[in-house]
Backbone as CSV, one residue per row, in Angstrom:
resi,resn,N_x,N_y,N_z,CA_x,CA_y,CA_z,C_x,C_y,C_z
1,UNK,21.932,-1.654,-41.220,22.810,-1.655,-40.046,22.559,-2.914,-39.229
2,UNK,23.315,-3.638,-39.128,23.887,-4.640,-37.813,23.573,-4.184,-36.744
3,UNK,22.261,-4.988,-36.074,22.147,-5.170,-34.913,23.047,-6.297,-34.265
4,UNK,23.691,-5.654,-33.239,24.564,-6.326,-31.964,23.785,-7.646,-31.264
5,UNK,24.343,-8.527,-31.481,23.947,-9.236,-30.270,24.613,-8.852,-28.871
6,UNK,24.267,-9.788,-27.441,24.248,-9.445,-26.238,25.780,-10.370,-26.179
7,UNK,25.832,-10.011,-24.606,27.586,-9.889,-24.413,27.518,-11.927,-24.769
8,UNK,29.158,-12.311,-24.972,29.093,-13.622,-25.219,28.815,-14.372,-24.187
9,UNK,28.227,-15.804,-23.925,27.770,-16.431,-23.192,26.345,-16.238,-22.636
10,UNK,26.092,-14.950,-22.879,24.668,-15.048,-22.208,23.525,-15.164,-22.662
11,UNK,22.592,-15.604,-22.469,21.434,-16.276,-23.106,19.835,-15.658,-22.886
12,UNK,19.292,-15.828,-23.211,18.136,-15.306,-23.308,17.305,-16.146,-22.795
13,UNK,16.447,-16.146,-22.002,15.293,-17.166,-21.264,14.552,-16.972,-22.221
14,UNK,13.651,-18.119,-22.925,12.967,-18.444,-23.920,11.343,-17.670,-23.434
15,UNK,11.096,-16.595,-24.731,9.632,-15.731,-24.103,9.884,-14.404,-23.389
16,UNK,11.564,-14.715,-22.674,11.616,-13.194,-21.948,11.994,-12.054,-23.133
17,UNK,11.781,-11.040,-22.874,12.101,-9.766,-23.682,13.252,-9.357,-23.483
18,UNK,14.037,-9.029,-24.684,14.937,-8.133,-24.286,15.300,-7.080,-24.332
19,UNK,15.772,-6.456,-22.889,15.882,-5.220,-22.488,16.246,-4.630,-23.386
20,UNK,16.081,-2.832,-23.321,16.369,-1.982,-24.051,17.610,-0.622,-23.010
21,UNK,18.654,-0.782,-23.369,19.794,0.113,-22.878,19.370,1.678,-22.668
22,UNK,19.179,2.139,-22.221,19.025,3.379,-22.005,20.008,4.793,-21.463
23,UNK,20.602,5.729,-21.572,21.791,6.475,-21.174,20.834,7.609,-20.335
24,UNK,21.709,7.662,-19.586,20.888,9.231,-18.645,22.159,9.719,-18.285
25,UNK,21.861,10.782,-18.029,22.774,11.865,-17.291,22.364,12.770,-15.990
26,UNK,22.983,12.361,-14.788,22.480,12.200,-13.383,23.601,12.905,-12.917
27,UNK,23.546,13.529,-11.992,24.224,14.700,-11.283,24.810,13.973,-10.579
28,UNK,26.281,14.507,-9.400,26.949,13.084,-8.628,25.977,12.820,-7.432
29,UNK,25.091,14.104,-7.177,24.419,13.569,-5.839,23.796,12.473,-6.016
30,UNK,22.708,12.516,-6.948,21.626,11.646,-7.580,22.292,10.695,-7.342
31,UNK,23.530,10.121,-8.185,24.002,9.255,-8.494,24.536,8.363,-7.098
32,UNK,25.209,9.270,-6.244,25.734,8.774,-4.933,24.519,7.987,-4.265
33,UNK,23.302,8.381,-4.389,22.170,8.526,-3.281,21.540,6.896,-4.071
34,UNK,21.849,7.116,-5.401,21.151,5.894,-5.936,22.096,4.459,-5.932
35,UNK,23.226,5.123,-5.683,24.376,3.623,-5.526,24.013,3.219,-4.229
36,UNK,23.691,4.235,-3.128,23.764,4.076,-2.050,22.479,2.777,-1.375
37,UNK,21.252,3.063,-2.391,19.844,2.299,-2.158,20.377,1.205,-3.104
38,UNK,20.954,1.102,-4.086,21.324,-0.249,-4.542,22.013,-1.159,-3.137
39,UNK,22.970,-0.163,-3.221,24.066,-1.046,-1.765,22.777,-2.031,-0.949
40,UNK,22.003,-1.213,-0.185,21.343,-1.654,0.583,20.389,-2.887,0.197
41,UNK,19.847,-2.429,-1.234,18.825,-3.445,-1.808,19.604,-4.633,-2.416
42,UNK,20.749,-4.575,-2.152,21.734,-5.712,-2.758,21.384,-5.920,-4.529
43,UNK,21.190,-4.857,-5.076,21.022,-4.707,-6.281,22.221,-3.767,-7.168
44,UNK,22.098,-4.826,-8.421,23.074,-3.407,-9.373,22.542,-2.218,-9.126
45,UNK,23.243,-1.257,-9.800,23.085,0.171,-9.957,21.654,0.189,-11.142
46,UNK,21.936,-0.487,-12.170,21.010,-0.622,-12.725,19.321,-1.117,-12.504
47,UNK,19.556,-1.860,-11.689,18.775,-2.682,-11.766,17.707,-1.545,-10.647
48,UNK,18.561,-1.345,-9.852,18.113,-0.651,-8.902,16.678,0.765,-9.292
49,UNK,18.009,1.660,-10.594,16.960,2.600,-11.420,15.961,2.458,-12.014
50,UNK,15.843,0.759,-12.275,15.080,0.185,-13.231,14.053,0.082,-12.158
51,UNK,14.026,-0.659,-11.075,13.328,-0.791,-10.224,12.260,0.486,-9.731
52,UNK,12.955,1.896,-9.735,12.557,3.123,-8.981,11.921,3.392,-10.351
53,UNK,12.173,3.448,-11.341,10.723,3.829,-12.241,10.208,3.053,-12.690
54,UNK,9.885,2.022,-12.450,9.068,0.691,-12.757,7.755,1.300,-11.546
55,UNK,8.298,1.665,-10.449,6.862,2.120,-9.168,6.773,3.319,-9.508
56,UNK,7.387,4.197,-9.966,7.329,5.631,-9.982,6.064,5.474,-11.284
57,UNK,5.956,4.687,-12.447,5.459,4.271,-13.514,3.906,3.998,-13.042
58,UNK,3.888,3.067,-12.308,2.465,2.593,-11.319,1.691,3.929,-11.227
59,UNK,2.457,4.477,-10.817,1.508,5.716,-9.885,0.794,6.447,-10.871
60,UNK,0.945,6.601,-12.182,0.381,7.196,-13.542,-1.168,6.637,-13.487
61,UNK,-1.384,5.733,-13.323,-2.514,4.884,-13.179,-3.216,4.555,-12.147
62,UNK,-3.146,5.897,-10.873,-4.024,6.029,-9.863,-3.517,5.385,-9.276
63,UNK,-4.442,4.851,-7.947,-3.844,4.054,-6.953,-2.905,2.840,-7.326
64,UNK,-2.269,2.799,-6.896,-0.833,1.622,-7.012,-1.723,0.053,-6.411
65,UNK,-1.059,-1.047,-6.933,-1.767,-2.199,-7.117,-2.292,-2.416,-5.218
66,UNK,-1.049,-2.305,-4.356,-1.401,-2.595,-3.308,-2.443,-1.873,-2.610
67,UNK,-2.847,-0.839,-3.265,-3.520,0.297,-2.334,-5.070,0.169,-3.961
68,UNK,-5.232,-0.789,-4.091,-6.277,-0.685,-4.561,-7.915,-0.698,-4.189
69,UNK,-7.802,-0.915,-3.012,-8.825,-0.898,-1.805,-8.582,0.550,-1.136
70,UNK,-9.460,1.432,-0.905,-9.318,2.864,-0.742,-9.317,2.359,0.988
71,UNK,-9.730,1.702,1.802,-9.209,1.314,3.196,-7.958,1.099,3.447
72,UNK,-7.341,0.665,2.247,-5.804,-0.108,3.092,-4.975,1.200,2.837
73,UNK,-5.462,2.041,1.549,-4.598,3.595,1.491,-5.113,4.181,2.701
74,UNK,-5.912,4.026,3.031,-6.382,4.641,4.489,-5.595,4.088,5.728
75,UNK,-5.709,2.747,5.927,-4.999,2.364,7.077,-3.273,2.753,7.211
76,UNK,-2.577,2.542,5.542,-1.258,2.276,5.450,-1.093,3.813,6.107
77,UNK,-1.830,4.775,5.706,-1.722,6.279,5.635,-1.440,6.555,7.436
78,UNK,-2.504,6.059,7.589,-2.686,6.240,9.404,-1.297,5.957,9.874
79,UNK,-0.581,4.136,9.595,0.610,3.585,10.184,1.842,4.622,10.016
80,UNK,1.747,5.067,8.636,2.597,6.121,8.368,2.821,7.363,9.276
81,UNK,1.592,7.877,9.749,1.598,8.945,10.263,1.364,8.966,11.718
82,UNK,0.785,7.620,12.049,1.505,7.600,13.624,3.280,7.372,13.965
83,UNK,3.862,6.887,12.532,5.057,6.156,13.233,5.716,7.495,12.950
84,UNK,5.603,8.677,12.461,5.827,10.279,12.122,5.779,10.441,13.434
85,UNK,4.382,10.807,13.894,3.996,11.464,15.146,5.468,10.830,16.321
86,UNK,5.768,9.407,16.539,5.922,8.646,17.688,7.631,8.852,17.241
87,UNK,8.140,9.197,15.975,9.493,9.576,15.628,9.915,10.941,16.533
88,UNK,9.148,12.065,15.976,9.212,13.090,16.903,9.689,13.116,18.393
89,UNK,8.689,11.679,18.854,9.260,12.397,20.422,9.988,11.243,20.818
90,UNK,10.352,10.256,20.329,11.543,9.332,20.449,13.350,9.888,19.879
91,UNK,12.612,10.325,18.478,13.965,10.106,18.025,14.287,9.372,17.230
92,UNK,13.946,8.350,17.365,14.328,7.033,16.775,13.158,6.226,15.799
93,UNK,13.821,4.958,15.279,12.953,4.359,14.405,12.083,3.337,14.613
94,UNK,11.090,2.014,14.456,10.649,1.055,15.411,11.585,0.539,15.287
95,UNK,12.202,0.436,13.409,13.086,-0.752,12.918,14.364,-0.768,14.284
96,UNK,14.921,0.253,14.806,16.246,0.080,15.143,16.419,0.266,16.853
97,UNK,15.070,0.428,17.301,15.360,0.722,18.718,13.923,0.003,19.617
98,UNK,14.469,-0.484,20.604,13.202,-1.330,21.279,12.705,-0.998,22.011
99,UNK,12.947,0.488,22.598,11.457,1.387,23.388,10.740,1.684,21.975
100,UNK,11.406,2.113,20.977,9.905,2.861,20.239,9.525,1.977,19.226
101,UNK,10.083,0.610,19.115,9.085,-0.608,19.139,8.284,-1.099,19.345
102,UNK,8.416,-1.264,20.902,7.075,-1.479,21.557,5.995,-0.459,21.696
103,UNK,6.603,0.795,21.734,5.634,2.133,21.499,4.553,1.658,20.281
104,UNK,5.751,1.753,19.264,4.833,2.042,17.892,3.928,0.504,17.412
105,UNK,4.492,-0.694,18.618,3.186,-1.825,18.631,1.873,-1.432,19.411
106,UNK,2.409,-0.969,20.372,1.227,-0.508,21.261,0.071,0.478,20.661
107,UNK,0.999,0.974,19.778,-0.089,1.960,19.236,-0.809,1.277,18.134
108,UNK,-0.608,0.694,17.295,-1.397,-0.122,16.507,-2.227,-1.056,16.803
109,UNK,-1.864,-1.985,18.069,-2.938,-2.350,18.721,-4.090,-1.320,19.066
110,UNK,-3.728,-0.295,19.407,-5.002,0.424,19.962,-5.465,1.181,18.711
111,UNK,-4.817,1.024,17.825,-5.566,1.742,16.567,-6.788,0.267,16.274
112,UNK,-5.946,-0.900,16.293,-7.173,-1.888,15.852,-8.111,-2.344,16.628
113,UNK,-7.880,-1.753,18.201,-9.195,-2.022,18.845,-10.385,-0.692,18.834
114,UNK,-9.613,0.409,18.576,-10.632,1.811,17.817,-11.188,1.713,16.309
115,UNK,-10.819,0.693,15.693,-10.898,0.782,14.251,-12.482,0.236,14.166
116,UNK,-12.723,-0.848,14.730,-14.064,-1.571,14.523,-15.352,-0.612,15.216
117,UNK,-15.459,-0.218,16.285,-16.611,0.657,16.520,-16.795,1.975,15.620
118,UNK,-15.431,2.511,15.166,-15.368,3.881,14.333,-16.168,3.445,12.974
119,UNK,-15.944,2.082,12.628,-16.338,0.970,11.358,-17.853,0.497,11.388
120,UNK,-17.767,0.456,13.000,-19.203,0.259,12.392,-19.367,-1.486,12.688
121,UNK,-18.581,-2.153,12.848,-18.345,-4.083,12.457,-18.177,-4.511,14.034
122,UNK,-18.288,-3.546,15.252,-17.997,-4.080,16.441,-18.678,-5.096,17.538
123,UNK,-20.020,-5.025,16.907,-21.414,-5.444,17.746,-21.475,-7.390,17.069
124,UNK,-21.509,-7.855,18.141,-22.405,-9.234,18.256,-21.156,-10.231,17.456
125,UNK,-21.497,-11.381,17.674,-20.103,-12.270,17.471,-19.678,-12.575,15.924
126,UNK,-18.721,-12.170,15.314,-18.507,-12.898,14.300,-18.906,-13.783,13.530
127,UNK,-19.204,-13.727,12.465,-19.943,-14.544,11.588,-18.605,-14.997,10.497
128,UNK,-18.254,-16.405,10.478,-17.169,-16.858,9.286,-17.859,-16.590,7.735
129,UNK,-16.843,-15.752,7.333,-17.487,-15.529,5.795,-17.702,-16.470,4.917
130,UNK,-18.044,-16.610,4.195,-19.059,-17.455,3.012,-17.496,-18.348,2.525
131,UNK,-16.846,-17.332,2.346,-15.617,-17.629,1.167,-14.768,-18.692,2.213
132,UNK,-14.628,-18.221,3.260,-13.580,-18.752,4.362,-14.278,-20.285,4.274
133,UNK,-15.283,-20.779,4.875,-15.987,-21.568,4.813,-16.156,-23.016,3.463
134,UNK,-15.795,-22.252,2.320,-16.158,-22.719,0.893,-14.502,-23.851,0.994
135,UNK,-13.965,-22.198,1.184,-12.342,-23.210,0.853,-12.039,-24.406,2.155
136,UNK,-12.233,-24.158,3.580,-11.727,-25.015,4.015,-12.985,-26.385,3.910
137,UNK,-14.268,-25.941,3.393,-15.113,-27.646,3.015,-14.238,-28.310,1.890
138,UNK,-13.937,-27.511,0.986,-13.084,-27.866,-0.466,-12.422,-29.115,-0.025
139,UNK,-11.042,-27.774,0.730,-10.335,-28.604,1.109,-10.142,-29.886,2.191
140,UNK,-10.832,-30.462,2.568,-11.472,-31.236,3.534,-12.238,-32.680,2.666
141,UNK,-12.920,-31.780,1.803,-13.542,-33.353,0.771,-12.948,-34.577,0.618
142,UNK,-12.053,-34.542,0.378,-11.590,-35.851,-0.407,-11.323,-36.868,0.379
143,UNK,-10.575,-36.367,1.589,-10.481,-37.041,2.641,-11.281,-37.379,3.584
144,UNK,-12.476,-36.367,3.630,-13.291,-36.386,4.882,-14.311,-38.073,4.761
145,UNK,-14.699,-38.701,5.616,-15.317,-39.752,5.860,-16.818,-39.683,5.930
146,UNK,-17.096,-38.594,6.293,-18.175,-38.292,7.003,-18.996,-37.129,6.694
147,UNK,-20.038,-36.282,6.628,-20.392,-35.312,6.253,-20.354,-34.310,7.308
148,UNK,-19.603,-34.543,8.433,-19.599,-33.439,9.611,-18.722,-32.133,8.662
149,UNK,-19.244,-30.646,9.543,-18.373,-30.023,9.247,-17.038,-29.549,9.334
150,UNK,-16.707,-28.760,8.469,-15.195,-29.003,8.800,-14.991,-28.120,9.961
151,UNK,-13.708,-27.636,10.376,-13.321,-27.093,11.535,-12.830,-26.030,10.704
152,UNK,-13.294,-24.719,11.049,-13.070,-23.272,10.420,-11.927,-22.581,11.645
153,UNK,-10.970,-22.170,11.264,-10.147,-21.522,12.358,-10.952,-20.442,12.635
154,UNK,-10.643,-20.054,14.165,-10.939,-18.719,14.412,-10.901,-17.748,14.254
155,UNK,-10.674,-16.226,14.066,-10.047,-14.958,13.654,-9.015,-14.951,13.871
156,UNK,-8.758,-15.386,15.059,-7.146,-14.574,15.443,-6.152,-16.078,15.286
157,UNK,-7.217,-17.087,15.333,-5.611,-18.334,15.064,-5.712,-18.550,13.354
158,UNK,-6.746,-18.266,12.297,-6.493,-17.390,11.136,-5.374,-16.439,10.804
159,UNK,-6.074,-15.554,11.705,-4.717,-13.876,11.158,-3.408,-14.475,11.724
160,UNK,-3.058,-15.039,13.060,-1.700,-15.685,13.536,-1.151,-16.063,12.538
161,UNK,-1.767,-17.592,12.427,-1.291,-18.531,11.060,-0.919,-17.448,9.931
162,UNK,-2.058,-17.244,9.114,-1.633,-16.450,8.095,-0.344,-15.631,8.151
163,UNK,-0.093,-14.880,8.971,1.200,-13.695,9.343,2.268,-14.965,9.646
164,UNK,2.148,-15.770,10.533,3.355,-16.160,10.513,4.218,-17.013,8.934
165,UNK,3.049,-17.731,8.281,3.039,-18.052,7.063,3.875,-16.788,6.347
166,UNK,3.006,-15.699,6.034,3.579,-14.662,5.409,5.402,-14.174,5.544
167,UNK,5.516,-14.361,7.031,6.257,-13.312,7.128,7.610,-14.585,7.057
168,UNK,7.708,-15.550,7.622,8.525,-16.258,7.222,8.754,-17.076,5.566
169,UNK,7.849,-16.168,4.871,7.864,-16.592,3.267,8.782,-15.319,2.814
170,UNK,9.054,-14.167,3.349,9.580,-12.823,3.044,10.738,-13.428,2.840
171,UNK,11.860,-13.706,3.189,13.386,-13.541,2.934,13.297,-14.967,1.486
172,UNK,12.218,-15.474,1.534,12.398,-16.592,0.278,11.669,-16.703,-0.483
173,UNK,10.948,-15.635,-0.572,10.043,-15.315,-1.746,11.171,-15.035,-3.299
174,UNK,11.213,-15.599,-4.346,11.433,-15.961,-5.190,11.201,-14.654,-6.426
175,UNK,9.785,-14.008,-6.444,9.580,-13.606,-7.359,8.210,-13.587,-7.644
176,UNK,7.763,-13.133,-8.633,5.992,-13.369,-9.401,5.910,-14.472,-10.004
177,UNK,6.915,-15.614,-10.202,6.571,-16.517,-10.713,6.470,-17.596,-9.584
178,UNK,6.606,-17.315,-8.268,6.593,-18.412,-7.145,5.279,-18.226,-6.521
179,UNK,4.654,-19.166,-6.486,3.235,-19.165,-6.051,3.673,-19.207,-4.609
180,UNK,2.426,-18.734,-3.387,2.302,-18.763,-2.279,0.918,-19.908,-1.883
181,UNK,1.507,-21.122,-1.460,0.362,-21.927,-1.341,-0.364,-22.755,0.116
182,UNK,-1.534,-22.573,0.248,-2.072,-22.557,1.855,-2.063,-23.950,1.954
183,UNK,-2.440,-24.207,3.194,-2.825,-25.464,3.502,-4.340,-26.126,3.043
184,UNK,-4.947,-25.234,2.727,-6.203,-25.433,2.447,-6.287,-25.658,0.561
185,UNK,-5.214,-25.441,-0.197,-5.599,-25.461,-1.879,-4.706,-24.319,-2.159
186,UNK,-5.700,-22.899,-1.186,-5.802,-21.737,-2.406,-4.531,-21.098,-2.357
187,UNK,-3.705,-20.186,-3.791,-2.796,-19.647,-4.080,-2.626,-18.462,-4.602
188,UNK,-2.245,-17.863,-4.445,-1.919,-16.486,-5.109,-0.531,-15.930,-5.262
189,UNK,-0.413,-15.182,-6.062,1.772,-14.422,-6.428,1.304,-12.823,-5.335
190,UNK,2.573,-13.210,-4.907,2.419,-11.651,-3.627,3.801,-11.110,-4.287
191,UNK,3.954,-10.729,-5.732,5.146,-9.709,-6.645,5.678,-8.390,-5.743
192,UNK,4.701,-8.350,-4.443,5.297,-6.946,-3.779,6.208,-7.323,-2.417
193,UNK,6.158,-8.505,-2.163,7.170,-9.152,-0.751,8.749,-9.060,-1.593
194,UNK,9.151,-8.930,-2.671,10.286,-8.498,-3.031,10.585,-7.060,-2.252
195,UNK,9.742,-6.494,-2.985,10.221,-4.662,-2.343,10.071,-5.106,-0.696
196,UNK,9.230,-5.520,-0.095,9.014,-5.439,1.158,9.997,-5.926,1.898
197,UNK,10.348,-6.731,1.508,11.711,-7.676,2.072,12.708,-6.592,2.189
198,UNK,13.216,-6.265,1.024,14.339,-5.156,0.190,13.997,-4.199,1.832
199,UNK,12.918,-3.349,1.520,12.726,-2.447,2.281,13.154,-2.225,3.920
200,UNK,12.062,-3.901,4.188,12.231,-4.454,5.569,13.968,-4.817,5.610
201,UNK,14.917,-4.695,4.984,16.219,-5.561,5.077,16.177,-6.528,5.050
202,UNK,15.561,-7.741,5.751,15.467,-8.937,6.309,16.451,-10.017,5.377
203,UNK,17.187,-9.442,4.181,17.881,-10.176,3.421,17.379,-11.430,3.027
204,UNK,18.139,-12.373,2.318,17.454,-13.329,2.156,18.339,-14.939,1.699
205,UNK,17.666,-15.831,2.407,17.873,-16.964,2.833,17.974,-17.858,1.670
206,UNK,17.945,-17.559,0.332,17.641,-18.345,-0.602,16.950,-19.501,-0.590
């Protein structure tokens, strides 16, 4: 038997796999509810299903990649269940209304100024970690003149930078094949600012 090739004109990216067609049979709700999260995710219908058991798939294998640190399933858990609690007596969402915005900031601030004494990490001044330190001498070498040290950002003009970096990389994040790269060298693929974006709406800027 004759295997089919794919529709005319279209091509195959050299190394990628090709998909395998699959048929289901989905009730109209299902179906309504899943056109409906495509709509939003600006995705086919397909692509969309493909997407929802691609994570549904993750979860077979214990904690899911982002929650591989049993703290951040802890923290995400908390954000979750204060923004529950703060729904209740608003009404409303942070995403869509700007009293329980600022509510549900306020409250996370005060979750992260309770978080460090409950932790245990609250006492005596900050110490820059080993790693923080390594990369910005790295990066500093080639140019530097002199053997002074380098200038280590602080915590919070760190976490600033970083977040604002991050969050204005969301609507143009590319994919797992687009590296995210610092000022200092180091790089890493953040494959989950797709969903997050999707999630967050924030659409995207190409």
């Amino acid at each position: 038997m004759n295997s089919k090739s794919g529709a005319p004109g279209r091509r195959r990216l050299p190394g990628k796999k090709r998909s395998k067609l699959v048929s289901l049979r989905l009730d109209e709700t299902t179906m309504a509810a899943l056109q409906s999260a495509a709509d939003r995710s600006q995705l086919t219908l397909s692509s969309e299903v493909a997407d929802r058991l691609i994570r549904s798939l993750s979860n077979d294998y214990g904690i899911p990649l982002e929650f591989e640190h049993s703290e951040n399933r802890g923290f995400s858990g908390m954000i979750v269940t204060w923004e529950r609690r703060l729904r209740q007596q608003t009404g409303r969402s942070w995403a869509d209304d700007a009293y329980t915005f600022r509510a549900f900031a306020a409250g996370i601030v005060e979750l992260l100024q309770l978080l460090p004494g409950r932790l245990g990490i609250a006492d005596g001044e900050p110490v820059v970690p080993l790693r923080l330190r390594q990369i910005y001498s790295a990066a500093a070498r080639p140019a530097a003149a002199s053997d002074e040290p380098t200038a280590v950002p602080s915590p919070e003009d760190l976490g600033r930078g970083l977040m604002i970096e991050l969050f204005n990389l969301l609507p143009k994040y590319a994919g797992p094949e687009a590296a995210v790269h610092h000022a200092t060298g180091f790089h890493r693929e953040y494959p989950e600012l797709l969903q997050i974006n999707r999630d967050l709406g924030l659409g995207n800027s190409g």
